[in-house]
matplotlib code that plots the C-alpha trace (Angstrom):
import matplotlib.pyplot as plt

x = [90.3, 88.8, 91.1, 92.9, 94.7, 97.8, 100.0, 102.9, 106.5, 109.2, 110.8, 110.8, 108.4, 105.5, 105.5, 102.9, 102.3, 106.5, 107.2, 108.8, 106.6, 106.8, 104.0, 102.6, 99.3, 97.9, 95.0, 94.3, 94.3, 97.6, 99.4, 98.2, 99.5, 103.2, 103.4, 102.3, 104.5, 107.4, 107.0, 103.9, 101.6, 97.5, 97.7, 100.8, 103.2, 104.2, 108.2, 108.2, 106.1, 109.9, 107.6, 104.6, 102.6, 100.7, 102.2, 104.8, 108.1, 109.3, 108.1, 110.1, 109.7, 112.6, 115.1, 114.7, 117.8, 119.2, 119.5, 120.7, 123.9]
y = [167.1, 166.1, 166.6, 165.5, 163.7, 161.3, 162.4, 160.4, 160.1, 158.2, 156.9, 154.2, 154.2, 152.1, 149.5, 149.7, 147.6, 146.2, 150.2, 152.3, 155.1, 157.7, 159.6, 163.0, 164.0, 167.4, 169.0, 171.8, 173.7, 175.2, 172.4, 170.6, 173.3, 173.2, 170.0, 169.4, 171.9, 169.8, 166.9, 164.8, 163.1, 162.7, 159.0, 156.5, 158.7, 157.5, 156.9, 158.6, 161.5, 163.5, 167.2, 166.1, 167.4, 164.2, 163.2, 161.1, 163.1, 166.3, 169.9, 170.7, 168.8, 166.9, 167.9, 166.1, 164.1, 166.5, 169.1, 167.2, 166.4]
z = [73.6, 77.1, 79.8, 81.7, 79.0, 78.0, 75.4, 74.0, 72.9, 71.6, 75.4, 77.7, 80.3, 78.5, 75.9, 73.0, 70.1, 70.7, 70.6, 74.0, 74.8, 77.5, 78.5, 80.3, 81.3, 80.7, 82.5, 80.6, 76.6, 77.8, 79.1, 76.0, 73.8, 75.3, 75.2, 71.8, 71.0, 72.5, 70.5, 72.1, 70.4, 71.7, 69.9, 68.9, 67.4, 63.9, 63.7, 59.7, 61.1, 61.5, 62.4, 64.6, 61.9, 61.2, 58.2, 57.4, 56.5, 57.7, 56.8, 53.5, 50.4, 49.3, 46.6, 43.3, 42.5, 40.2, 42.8, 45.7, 43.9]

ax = plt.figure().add_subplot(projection="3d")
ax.plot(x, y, z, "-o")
ax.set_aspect("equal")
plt.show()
């Protein structure tokens, strides 16, 4: 990552594709590192990615049917 950077959220201070975005700029591997760690995203952050991890869904696999009842 070059810095400084932009790094994005879910919010309301830009609009993006029809989508609210807020946005902070880090200048360093550290400042990148918290804030990642906080939620942001470097790109468009995808609504069914629920743990930031890149994927859609969260971190635990979901119970089959059976054993959510």
């Amino acid at each position: 990552m070059q810095f400084p950077a932009m790094l994005y959220k879910p919010g309301s201070m830009l609009e993006w594709d029809g989508e609210m975005f807020d946005y902070v700029i880090v200048n360093d591997e550290e400042e990148a590192e918290i804030a990642l760690s906080d939620g942001w995203s470097v790109g468009k952050p995808d609504p069914l990615d629920h743990d930031g991890d890149g994927k859609k869904g969260g971190s635990r696999p979901r119970k089959p049917k059976a054993d959510a009842e």
